[in-house]
C-alpha positions as CSV (number, residue, x, y, z in Angstrom):
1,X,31.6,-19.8,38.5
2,X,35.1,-20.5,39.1
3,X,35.7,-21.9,42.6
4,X,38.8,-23.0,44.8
5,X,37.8,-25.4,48.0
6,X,40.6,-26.4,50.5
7,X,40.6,-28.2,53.7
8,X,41.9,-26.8,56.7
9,X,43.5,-28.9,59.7
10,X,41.9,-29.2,62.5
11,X,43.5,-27.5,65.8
12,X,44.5,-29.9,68.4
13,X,42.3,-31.4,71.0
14,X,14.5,5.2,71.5
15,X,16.7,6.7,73.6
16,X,15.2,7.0,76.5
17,X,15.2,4.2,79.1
18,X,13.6,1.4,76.7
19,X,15.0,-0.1,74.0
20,X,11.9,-2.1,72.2
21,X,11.9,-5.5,70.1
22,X,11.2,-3.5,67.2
23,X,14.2,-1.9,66.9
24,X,16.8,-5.8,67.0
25,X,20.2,-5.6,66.0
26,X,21.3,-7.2,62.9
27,X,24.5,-6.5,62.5
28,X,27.2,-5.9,65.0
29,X,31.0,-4.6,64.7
30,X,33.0,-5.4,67.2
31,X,36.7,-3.9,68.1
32,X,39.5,-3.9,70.7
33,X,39.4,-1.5,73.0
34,X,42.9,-1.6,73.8
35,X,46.1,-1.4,72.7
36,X,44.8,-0.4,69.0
37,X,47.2,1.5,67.0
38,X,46.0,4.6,65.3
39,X,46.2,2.9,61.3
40,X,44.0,0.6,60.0
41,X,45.4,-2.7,61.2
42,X,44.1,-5.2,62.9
43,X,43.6,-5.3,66.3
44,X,45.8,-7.7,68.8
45,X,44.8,-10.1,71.2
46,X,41.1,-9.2,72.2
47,X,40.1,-10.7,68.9
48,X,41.9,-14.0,68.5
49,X,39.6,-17.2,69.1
50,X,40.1,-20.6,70.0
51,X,39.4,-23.1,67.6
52,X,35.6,-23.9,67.2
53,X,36.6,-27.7,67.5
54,X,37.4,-26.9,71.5
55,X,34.3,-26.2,72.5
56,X,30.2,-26.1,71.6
57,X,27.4,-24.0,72.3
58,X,25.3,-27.4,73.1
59,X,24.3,-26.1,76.6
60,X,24.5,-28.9,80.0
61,X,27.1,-30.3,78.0
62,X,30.9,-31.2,78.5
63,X,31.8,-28.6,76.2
64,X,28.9,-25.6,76.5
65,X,28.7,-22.4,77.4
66,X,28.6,-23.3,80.5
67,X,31.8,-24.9,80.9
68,X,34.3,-23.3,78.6
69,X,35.9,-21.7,81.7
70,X,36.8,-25.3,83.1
71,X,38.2,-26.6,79.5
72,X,41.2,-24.5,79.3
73,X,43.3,-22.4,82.0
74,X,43.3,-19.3,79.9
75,X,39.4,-19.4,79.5
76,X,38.3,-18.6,83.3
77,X,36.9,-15.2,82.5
78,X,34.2,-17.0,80.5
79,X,32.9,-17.6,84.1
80,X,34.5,-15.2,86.0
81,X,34.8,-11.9,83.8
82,X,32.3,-8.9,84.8
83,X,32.1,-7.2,81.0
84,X,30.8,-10.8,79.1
85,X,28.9,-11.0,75.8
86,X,26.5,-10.9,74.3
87,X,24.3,-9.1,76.4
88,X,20.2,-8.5,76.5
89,X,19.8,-4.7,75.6
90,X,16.8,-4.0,77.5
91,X,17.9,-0.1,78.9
92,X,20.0,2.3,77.4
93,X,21.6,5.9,77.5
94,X,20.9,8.3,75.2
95,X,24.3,9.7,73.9
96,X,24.4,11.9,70.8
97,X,27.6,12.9,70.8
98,X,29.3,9.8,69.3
99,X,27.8,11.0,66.7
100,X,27.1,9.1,63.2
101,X,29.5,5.7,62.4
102,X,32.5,6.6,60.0
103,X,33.6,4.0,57.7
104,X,35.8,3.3,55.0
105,X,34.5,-0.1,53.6
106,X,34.6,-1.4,49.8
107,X,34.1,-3.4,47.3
108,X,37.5,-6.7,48.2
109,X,38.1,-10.2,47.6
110,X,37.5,-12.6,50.1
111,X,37.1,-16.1,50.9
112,X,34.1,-17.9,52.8
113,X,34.5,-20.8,55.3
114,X,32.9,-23.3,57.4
115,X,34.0,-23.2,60.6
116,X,31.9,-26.3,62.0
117,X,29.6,-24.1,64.2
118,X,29.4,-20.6,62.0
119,X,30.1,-19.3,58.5
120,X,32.8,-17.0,58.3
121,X,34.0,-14.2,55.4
122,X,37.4,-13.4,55.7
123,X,38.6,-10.4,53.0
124,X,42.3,-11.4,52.2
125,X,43.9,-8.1,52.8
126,X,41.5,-6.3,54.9
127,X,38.4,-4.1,53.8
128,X,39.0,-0.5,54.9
129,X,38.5,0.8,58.3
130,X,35.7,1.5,60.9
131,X,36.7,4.3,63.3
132,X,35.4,3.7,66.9
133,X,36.0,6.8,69.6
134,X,39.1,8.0,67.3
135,X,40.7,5.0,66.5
136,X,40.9,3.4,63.4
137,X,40.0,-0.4,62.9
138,X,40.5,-2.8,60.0
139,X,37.5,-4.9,58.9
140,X,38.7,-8.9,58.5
141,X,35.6,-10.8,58.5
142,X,32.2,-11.6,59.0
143,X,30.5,-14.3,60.5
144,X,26.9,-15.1,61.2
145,X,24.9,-16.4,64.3
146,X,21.6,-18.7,64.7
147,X,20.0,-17.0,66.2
148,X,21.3,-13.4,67.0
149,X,23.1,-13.1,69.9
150,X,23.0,-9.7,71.2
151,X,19.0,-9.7,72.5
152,X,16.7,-6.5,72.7
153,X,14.3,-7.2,75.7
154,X,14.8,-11.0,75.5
155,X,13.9,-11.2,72.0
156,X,16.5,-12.7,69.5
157,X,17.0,-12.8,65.3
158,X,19.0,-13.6,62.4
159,X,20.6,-11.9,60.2
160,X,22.4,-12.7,56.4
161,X,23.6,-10.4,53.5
162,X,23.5,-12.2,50.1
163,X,25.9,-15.1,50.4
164,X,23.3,-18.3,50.1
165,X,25.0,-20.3,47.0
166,X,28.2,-20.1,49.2
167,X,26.4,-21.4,52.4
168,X,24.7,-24.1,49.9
169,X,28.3,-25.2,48.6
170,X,29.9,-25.2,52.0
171,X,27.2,-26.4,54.0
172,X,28.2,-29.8,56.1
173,X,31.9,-29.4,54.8
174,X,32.7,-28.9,58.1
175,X,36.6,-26.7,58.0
176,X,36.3,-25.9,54.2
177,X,36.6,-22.6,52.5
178,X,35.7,-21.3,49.0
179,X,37.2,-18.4,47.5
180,X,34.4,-15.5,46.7
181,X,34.7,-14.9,42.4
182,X,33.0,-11.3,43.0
183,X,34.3,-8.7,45.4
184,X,32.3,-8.4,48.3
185,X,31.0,-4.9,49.2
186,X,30.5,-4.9,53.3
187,X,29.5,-0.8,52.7
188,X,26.3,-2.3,51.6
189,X,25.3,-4.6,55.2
190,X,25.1,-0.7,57.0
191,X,22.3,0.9,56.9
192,X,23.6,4.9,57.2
193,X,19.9,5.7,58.8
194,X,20.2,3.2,61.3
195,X,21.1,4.2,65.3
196,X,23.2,2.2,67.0
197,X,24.3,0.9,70.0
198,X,27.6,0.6,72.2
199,X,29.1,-0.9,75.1
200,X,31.8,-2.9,76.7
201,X,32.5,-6.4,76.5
202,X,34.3,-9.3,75.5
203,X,34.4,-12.2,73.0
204,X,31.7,-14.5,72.6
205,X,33.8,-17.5,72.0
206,X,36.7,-18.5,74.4
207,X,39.3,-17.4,75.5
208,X,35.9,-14.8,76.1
209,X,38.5,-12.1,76.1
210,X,37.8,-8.5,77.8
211,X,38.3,-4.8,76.7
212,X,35.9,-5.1,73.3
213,X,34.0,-2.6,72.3
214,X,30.6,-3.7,70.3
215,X,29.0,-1.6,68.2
216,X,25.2,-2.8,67.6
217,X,22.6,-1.3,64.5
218,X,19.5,-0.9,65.6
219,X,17.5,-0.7,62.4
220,X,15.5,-3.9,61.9
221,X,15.8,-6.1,58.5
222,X,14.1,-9.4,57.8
223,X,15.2,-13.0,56.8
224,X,13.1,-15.3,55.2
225,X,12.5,-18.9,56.8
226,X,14.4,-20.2,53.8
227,X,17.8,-18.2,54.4
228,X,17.4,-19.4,57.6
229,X,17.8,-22.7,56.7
230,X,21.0,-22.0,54.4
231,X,22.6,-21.2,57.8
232,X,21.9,-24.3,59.6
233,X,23.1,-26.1,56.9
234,X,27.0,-25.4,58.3
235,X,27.0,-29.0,60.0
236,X,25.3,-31.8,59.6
237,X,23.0,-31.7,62.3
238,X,22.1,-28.1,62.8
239,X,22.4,-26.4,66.4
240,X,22.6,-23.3,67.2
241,X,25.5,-20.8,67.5
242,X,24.7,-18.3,70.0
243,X,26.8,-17.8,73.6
244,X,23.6,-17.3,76.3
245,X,23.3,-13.6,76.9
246,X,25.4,-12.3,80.0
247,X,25.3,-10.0,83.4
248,X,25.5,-6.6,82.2
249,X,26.3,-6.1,85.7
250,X,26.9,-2.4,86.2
251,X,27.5,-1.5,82.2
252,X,26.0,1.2,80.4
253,X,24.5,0.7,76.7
254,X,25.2,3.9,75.0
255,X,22.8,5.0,72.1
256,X,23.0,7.1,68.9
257,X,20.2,8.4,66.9
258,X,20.5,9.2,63.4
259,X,19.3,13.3,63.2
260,X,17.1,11.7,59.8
261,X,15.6,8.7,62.0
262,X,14.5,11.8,64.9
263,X,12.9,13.6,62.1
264,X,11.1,10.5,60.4
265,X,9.4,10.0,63.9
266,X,8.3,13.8,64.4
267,X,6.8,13.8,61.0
268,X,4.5,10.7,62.3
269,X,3.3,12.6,65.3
């Protein structure tokens, strides 16, 4: 396999009430809820982090979660923002009419990266389009967390398509990238008889910027012990990558049922 590494300079210093562990995300979309035009491009502001060499998710440290707010200016609504993520989905509100998640996502080339703290696919032009309450919005990567960090009733997981013999390559080559030989098909990571969930919320990295919408599956996969591993491999001494989960405060989780998932759970009764 033909392979291109680079290094990249661092930046400066059910629906009812109850939403069970059974049904934990595993993949989330997440899109600006403002200021989004109506073509396939991406979105501003909301979804620009900082640099992952600003800040850690090492928590009671100088630069964790809990401090990000005192590390820059622009980063006080990590502490002070009332629509934070990730979030622990423990209630929900049944909403059918959002009705079913329209995509437009294909087969593209892309490139993966270490980032330091996470693994991140980036497709080089965009990969089609995932429309959110009317509005079109352009797919530009993927990354992965240690565990998950949306939570269903406190309980957490982890989730990774097939990308391990990039993680192996990359792993510990902390701000190296890899171009992907095979086009990456992100139509495949979404389940189309999985529900889903969505709310309101913000970045989980600084500047922890409001006015995102997430977009959460609820159909559960598995990842084996192994894979696992693959993941912590991005640094030298593995830690974890999730923010803590947040204050929903006064938020509503909205939920969508596939019709097919409704009738699979009649049949059973």
């Amino acid at each position: 396999m033909t392979t291109a590494r680079r290094r990249h300079a661092r930046a400066d210093a059910k629906p009812s009430t109850a939403f069970t562990s059974a049904t934990l995300a595993i993949l989330a979309f997440l899109s600006a809820a403002s200021g989004a035009p109506p073509d396939p491009t991406p979105a501003p502001g909301p979804t620009v982090a900082a640099s992952h060499s600003l800040f850690s998710y090492e928590e009671k440290t100088p630069t964790g979660p809990d401090k990000w707010a005192s590390l820059d200016t622009d980063w006080a609504i990590c502490r002070d923002g009332k629509e934070q993520s990730p979030i622990d989905i423990s209630k929900v509100e049944a909403k059918q009419d959002m009705g079913p998640l329209e995509h437009t996502y294909n087969a593209g080339a892309c490139t993966m990266q270490n980032r330091g703290h996470d693994f991140i696919l980036k497709w080089k032009d965009g990969n089609g389009k995932l429309t959110v309450e009317k509005k079109d919005y352009a797919l530009q990567q993927v990354h992965w967390h240690v565990p998950s960090e949306h939570t269903g009733n406190g309980t957490r997981c982890a989730s990774m398509p097939k990308m391990g013999p990039y993680f192996k390559r990359l792993a510990g080559k902390d701000n190296e990238d890899e171009d992907v030989k095979e086009p990456v098909d992100p139509s495949h990571w979404v389940d189309e008889t999985s529900g889903y969930y969505r709310y309101e919320g913000s970045l989980t990295t600084p500047p922890c910027t409001e006015g995102v919408i997430w977009t959460i599956m609820s159909k559960v996969k598995h990842v084996t012990e192994e894979q696992i591993k693959l993941l912590d491999g991005v640094s030298e001494i593995p830690e974890e990558n999730d923010r803590p989960a947040q204050k929903i405060n006064d938020r509503v989780v909205r939920y969508y049922e596939r019709e097919s998932a409704k009738s699979g759970m009649e049949k059973k009764t």
